[in-house]
Backbone as CSV, one residue per row, in Angstrom:
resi,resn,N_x,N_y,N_z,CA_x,CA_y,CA_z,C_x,C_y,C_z
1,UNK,4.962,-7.055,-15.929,3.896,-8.053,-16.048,2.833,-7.758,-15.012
2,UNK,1.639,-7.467,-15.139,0.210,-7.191,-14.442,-0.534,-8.454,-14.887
3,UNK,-1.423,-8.711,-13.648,-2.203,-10.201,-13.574,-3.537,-8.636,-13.228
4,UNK,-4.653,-8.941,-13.549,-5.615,-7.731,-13.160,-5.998,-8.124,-11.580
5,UNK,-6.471,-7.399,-10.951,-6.821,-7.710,-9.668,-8.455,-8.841,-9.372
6,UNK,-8.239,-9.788,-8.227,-9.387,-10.763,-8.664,-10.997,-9.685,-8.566
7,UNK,-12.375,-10.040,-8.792,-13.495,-9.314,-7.903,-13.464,-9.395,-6.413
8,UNK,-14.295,-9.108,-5.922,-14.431,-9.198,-4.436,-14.448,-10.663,-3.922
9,UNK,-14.008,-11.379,-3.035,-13.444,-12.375,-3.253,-15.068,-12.644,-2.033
10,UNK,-15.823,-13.929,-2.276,-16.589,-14.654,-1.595,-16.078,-15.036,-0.622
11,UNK,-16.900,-15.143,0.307,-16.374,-15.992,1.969,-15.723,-17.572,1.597
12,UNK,-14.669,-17.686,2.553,-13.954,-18.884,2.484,-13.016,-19.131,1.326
13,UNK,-12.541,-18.290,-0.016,-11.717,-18.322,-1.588,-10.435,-18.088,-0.250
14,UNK,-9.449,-18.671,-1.062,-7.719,-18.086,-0.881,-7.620,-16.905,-0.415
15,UNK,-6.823,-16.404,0.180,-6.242,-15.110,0.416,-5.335,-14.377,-0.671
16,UNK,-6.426,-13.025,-1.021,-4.774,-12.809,-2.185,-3.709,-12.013,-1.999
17,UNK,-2.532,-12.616,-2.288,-1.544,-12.204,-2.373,-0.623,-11.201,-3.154
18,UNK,-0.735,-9.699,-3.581,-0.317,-8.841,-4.008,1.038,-8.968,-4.304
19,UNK,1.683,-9.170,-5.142,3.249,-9.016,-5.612,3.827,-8.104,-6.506
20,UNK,5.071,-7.259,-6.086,4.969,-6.185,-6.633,6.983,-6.368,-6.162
21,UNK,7.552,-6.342,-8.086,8.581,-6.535,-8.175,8.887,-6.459,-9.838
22,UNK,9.862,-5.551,-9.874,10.285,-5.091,-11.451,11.221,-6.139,-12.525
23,UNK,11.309,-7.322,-11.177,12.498,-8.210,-11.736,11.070,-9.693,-12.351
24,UNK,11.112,-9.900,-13.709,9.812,-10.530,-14.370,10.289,-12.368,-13.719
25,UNK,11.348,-12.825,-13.715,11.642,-13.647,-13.443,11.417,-13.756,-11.551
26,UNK,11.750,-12.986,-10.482,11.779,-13.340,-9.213,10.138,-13.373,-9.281
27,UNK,9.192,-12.343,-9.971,8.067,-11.939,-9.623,7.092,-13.806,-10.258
28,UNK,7.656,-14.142,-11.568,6.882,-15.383,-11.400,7.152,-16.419,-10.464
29,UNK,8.254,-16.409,-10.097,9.047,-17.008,-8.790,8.156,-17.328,-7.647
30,UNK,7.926,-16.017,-7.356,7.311,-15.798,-5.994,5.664,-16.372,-6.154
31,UNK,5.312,-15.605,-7.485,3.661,-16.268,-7.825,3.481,-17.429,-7.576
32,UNK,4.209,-18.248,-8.264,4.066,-20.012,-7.906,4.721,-20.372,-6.616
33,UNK,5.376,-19.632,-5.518,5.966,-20.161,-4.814,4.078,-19.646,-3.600
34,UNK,3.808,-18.269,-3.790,2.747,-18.367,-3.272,0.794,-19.010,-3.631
35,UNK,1.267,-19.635,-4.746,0.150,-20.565,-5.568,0.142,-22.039,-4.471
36,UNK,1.489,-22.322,-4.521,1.953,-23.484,-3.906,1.352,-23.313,-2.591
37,UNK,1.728,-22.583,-1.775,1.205,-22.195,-0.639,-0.536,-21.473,-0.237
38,UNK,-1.008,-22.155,-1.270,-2.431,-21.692,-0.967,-2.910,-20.745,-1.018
39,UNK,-2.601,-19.346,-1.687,-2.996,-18.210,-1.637,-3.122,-17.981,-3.020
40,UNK,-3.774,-16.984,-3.839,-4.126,-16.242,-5.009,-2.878,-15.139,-5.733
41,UNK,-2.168,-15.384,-6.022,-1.317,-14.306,-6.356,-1.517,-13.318,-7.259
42,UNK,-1.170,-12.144,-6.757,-1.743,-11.177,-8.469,-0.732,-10.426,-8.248
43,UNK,-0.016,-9.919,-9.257,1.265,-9.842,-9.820,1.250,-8.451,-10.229
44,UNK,2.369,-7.958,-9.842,2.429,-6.086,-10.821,4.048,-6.653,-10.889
45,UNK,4.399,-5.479,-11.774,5.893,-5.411,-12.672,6.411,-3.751,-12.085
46,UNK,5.425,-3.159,-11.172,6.221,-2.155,-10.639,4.896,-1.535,-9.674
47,UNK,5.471,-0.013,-8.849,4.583,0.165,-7.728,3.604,1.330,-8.652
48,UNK,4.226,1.816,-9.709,3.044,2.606,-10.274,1.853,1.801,-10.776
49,UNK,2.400,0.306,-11.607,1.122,-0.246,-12.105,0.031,-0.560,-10.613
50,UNK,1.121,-0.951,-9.629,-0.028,-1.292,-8.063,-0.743,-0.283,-7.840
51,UNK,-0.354,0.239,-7.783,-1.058,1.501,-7.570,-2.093,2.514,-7.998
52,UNK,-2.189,1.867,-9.923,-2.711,2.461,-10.829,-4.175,1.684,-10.559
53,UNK,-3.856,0.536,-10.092,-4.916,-0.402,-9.584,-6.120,-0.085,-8.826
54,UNK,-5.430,0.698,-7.295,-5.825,0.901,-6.343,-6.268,-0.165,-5.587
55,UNK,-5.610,-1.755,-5.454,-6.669,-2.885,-4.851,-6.650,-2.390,-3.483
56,UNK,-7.704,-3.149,-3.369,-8.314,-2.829,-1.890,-9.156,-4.432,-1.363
57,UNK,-8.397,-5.325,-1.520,-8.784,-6.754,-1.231,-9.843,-7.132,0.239
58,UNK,-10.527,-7.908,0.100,-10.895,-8.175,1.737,-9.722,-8.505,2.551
59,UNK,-9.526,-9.834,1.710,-8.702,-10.429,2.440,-6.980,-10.602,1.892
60,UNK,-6.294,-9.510,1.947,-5.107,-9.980,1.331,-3.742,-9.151,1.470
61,UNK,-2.761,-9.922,1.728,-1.619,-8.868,1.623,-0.552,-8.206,1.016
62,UNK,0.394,-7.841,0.965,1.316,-7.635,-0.124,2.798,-7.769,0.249
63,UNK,3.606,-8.720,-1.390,4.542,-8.613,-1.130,5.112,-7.503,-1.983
64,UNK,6.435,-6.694,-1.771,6.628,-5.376,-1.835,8.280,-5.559,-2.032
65,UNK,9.024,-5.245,-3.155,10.105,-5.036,-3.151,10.438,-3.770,-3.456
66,UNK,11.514,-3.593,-2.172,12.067,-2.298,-1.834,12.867,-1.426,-3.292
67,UNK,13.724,-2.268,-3.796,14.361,-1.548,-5.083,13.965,-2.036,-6.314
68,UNK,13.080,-0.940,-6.905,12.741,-1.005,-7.898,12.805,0.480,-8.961
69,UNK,12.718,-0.043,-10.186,12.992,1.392,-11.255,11.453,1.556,-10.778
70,UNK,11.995,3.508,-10.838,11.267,4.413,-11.018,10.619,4.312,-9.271
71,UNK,9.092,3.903,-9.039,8.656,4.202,-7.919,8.921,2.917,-7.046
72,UNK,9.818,3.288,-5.736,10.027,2.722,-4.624,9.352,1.851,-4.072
73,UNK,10.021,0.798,-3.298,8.693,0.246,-2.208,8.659,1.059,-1.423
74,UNK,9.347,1.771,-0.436,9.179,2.895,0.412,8.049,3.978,0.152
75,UNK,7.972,4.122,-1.329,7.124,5.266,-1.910,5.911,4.349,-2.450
76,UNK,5.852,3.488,-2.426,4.409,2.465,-2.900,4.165,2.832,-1.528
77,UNK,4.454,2.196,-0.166,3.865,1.860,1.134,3.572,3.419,1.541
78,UNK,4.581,4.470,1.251,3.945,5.788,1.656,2.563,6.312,0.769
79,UNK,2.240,6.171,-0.321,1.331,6.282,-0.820,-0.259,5.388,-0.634
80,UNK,0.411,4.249,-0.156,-0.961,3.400,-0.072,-1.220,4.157,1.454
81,UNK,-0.187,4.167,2.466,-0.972,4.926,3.304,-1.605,6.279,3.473
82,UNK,-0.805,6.836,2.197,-1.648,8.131,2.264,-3.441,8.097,1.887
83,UNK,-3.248,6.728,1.252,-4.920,6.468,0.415,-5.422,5.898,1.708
84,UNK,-4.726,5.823,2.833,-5.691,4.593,3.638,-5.606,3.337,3.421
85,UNK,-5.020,2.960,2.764,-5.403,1.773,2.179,-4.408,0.714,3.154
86,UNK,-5.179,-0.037,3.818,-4.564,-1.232,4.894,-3.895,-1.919,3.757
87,UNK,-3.110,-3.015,4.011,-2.667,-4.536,3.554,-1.270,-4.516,4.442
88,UNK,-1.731,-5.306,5.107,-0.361,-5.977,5.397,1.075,-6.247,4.337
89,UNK,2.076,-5.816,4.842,2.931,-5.654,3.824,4.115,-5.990,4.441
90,UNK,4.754,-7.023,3.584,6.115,-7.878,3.464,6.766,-6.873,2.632
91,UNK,7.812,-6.479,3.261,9.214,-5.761,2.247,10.103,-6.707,2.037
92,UNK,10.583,-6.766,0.806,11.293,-7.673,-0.024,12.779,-6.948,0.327
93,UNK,13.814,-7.206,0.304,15.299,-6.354,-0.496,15.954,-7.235,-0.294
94,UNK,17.078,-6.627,-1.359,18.690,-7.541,-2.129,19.548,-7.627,-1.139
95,UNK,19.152,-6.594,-0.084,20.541,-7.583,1.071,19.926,-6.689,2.825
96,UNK,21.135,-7.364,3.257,20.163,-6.928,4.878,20.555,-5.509,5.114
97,UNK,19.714,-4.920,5.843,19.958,-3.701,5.852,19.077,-2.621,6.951
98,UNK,19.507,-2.722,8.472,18.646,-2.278,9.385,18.077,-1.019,9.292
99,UNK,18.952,-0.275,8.352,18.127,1.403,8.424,17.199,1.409,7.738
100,UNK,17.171,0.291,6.251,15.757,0.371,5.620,14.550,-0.579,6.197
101,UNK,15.373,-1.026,6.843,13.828,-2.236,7.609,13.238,-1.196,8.863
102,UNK,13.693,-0.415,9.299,13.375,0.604,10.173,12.583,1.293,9.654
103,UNK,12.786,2.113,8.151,12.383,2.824,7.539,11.019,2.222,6.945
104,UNK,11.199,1.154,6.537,9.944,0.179,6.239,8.704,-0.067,6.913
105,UNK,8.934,-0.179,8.244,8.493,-0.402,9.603,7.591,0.441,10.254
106,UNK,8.189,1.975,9.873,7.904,3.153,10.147,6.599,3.387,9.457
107,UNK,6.571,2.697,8.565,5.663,3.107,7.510,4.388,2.120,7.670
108,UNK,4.735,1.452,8.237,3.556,0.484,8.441,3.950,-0.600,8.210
109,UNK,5.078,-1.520,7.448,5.654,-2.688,6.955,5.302,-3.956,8.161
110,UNK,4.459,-4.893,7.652,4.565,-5.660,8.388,5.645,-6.810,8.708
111,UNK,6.730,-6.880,8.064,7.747,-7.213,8.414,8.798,-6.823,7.383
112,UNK,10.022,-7.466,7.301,10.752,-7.297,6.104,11.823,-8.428,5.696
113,UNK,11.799,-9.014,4.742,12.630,-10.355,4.169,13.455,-9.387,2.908
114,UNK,14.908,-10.524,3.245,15.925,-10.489,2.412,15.534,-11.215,1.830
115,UNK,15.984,-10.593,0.299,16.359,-11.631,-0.719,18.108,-11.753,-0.751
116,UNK,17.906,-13.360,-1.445,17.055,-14.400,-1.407,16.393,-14.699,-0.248
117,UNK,14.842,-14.849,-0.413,14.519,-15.070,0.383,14.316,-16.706,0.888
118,UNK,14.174,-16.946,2.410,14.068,-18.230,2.507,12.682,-18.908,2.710
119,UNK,11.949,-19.743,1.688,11.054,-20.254,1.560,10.617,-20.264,2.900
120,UNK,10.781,-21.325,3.541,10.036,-21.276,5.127,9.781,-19.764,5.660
121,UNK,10.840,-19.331,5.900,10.227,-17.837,6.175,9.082,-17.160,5.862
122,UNK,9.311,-16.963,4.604,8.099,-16.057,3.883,7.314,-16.784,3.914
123,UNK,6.525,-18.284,3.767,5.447,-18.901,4.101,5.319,-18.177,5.400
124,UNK,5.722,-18.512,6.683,5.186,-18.364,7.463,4.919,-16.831,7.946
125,UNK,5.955,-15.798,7.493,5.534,-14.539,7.303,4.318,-13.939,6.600
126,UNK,4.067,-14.841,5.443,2.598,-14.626,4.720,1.287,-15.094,5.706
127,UNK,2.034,-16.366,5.977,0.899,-16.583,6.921,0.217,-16.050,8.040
128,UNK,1.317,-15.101,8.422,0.900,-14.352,9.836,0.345,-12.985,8.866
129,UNK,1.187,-12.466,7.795,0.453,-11.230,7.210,-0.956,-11.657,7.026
130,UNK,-1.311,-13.021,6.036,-2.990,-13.278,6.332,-3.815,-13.133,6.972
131,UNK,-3.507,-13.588,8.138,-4.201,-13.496,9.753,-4.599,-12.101,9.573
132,UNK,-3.520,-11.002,9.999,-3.566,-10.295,10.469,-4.230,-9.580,9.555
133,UNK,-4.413,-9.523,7.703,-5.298,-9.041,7.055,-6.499,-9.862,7.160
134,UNK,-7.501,-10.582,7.655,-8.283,-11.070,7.976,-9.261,-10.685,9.046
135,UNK,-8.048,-10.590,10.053,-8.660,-9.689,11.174,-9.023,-8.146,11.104
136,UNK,-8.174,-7.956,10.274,-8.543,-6.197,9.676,-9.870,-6.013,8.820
137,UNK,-9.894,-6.927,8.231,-11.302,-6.872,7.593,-12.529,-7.223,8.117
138,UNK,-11.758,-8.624,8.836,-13.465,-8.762,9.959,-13.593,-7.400,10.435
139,UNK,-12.495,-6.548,11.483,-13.034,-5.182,11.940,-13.412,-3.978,11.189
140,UNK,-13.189,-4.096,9.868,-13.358,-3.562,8.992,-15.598,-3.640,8.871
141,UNK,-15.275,-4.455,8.490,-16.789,-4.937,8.301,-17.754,-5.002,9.219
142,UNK,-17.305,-4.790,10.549,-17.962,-4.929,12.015,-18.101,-3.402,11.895
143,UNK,-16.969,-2.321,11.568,-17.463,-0.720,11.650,-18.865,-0.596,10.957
144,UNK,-18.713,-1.066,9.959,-19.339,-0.977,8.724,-20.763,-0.915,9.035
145,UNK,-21.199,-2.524,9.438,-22.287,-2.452,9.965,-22.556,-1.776,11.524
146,UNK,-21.549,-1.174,11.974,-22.328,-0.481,13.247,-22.192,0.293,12.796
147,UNK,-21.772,1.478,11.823,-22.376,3.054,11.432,-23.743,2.831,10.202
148,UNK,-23.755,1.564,10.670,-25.090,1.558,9.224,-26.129,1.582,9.943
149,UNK,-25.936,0.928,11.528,-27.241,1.089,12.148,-27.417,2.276,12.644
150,UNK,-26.078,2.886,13.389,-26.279,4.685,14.156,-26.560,5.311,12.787
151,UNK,-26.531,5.232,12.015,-26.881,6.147,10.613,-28.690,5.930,10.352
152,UNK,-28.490,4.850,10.737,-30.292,4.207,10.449,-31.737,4.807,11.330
153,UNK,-30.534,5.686,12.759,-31.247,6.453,13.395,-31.925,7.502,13.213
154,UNK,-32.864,7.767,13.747,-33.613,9.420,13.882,-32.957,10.152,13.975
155,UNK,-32.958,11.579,13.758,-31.993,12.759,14.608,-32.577,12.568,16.344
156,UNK,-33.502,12.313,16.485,-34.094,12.826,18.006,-33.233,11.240,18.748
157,UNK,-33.764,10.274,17.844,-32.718,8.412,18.494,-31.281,8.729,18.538
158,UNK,-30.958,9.750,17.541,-29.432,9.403,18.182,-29.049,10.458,19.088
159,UNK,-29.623,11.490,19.412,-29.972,12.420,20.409,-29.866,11.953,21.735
160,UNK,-30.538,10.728,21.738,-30.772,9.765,22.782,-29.619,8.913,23.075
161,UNK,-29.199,8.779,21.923,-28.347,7.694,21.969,-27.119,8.386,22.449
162,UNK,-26.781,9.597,22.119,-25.440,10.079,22.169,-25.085,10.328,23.408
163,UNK,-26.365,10.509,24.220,-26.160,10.892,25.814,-26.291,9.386,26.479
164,UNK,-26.750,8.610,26.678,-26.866,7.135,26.712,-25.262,6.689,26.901
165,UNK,-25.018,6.791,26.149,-23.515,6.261,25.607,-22.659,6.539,26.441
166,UNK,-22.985,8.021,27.007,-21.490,8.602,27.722,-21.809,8.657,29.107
167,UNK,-23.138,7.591,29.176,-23.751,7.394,30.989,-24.186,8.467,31.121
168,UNK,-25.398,9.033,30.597,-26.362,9.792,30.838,-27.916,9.019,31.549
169,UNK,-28.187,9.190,32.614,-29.429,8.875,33.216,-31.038,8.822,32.385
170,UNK,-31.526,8.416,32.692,-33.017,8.690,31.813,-33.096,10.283,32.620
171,UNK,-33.279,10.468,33.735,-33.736,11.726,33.779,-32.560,12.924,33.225
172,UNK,-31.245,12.741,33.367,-30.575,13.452,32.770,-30.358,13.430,31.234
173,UNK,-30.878,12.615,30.363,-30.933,12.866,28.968,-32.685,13.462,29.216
174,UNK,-33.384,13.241,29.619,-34.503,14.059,29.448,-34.062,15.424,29.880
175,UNK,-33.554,15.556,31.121,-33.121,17.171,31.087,-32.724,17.932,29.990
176,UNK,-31.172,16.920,29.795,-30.739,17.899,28.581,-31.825,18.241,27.395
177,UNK,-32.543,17.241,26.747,-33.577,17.456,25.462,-34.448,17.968,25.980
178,UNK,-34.959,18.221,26.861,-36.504,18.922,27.464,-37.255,18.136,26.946
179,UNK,-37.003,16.661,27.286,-37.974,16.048,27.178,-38.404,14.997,28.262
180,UNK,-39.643,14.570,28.396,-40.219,13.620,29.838,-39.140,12.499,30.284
181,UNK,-39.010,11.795,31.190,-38.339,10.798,31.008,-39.288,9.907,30.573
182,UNK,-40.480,9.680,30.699,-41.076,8.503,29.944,-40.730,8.726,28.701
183,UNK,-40.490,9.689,27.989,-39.716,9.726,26.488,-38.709,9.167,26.612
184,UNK,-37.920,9.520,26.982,-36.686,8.942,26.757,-36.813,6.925,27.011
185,UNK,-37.259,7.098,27.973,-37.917,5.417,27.777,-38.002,4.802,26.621
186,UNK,-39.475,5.606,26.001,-39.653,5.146,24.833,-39.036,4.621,23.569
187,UNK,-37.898,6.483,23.789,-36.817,6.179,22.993,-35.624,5.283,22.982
188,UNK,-35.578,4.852,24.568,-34.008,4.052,24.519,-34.729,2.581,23.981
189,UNK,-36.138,2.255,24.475,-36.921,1.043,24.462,-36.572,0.484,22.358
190,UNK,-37.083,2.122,22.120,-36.672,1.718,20.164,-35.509,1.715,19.951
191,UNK,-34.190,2.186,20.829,-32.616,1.781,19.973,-32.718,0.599,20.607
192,UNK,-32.787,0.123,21.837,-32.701,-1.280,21.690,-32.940,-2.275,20.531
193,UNK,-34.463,-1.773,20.257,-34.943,-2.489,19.585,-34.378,-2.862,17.753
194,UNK,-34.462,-1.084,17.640,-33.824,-0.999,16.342,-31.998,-1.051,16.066
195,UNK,-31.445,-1.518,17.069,-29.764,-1.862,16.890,-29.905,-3.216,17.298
196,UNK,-31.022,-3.934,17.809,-30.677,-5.567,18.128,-29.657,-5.199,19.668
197,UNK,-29.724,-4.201,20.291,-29.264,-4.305,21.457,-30.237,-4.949,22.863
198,UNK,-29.457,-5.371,23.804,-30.823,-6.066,24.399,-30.134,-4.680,26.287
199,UNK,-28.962,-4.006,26.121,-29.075,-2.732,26.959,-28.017,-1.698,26.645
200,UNK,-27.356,-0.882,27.561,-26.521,0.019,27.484,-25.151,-0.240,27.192
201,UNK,-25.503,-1.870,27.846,-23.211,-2.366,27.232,-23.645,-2.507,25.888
202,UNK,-24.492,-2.881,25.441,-24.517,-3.253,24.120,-25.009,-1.620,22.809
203,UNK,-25.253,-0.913,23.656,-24.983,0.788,22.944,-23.757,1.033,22.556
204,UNK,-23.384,0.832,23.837,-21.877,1.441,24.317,-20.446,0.523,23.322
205,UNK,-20.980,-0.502,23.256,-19.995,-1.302,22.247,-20.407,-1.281,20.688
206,UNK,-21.636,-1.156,20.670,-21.764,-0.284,19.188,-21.369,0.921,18.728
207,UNK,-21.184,1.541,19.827,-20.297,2.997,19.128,-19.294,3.061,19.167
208,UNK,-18.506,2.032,19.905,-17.184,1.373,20.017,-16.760,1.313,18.960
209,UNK,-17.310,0.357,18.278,-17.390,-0.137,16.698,-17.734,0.770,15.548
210,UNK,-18.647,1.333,15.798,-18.894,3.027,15.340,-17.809,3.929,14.958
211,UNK,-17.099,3.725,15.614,-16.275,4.532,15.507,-16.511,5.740,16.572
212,UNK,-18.065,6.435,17.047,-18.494,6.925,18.269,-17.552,7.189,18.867
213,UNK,-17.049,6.519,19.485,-16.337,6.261,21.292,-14.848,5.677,20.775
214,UNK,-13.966,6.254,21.568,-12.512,5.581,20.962,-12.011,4.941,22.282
């Protein structure tokens, strides 16, 4: 059973909730148990249909059961990370079992619940997976717009900028470019201007965000 994935979800909608389980009965289970709980559920019947998908939600995470025909949760979560693809991810399985919650873990799993699982739990496990996909996307979206502005640069502005960044002097970025320092003035005077920075912490934390500077 496949529910299609929602559009891009507007500021302030539910969080959606990805479910991905071969058993048709636990999987409507879980839908209404996470309907109930305030979130959007969208439903797959195995990890190839998730996958065939490719979602890539703002805001949302996934629940993930470990044994399933044909492709794995182990092999869903290794594949979404091979795509990059963030979501916070709840591993589901039929009984407890520390070498696969390790194995889960390894992989990026943001936690892991037995089934049966216990209602309170997984609420509040979803709830912290939310958060924490929330916050991934705010930083998500904060890169976003700071390589849109270093991209928005000159070759000669980010020239400027690149030495700036790593505590280069006005006269020592003019050295390096062979250019005046009243240039370089000029020039740091327009990234200010044109990044909405008002000085150098505020360069320096845009390339932060940039991705720039690690």
């Amino acid at each position: 059973m496949t529910t299609a994935p929602p559009p891009q979800q507007p500021p302030g909608t539910p969080p959606v909730v990805y479910i991905v389980d071969d058993d048709a009965a636990t999987l409507e289970a879980l839908a209404g148990m996470v309907r109930e709980s305030g979130y959007t559920p969208v439903t797959f019947g195995s990890g190839t249909e998730f996958l065939d998908e490719a979602p890539d939600s703002g805001s949302a995470c996934l629940l993930l059961d470990y044994h399933m025909q044909g492709l794995g949760g182990l092999d869903t979560l290794l594949e979404l990370r091979r795509r990059n693809i963030t979501l916070p991810t709840i591993m589901m399985n039929g009984r407890d079992n520390v070498r696969l919650a390790v194995q889960a873990m390894k992989l990026g799993a943001f936690d892991f619940i037995e089934k049966p699982h216990d209602t309170r739990a997984l609420q509040e496990s979803l709830r912290e997976a939310c958060a924490r996909s929330r916050e991934l996307h705010e930083k998500s979206e904060e890169r976003l717009r700071a390589q849109a502005a270093v991209e928005a640069l000159t070759p000669r502005e980010r020239d400027v900028f690149n030495l700036l960044i790593l505590g280069a002097s006005t006269k020592e970025a003019a050295r390096e470019l062979g250019l005046s320092p009243r240039t370089v003035d000029v020039y740091r005077a327009g990234l200010y201007q044109k990044t909405g920075s008002s000085g150098i912490a505020d360069l320096v934390r845009l390339a932060f965000h940039a991705g720039i500077l690690d």
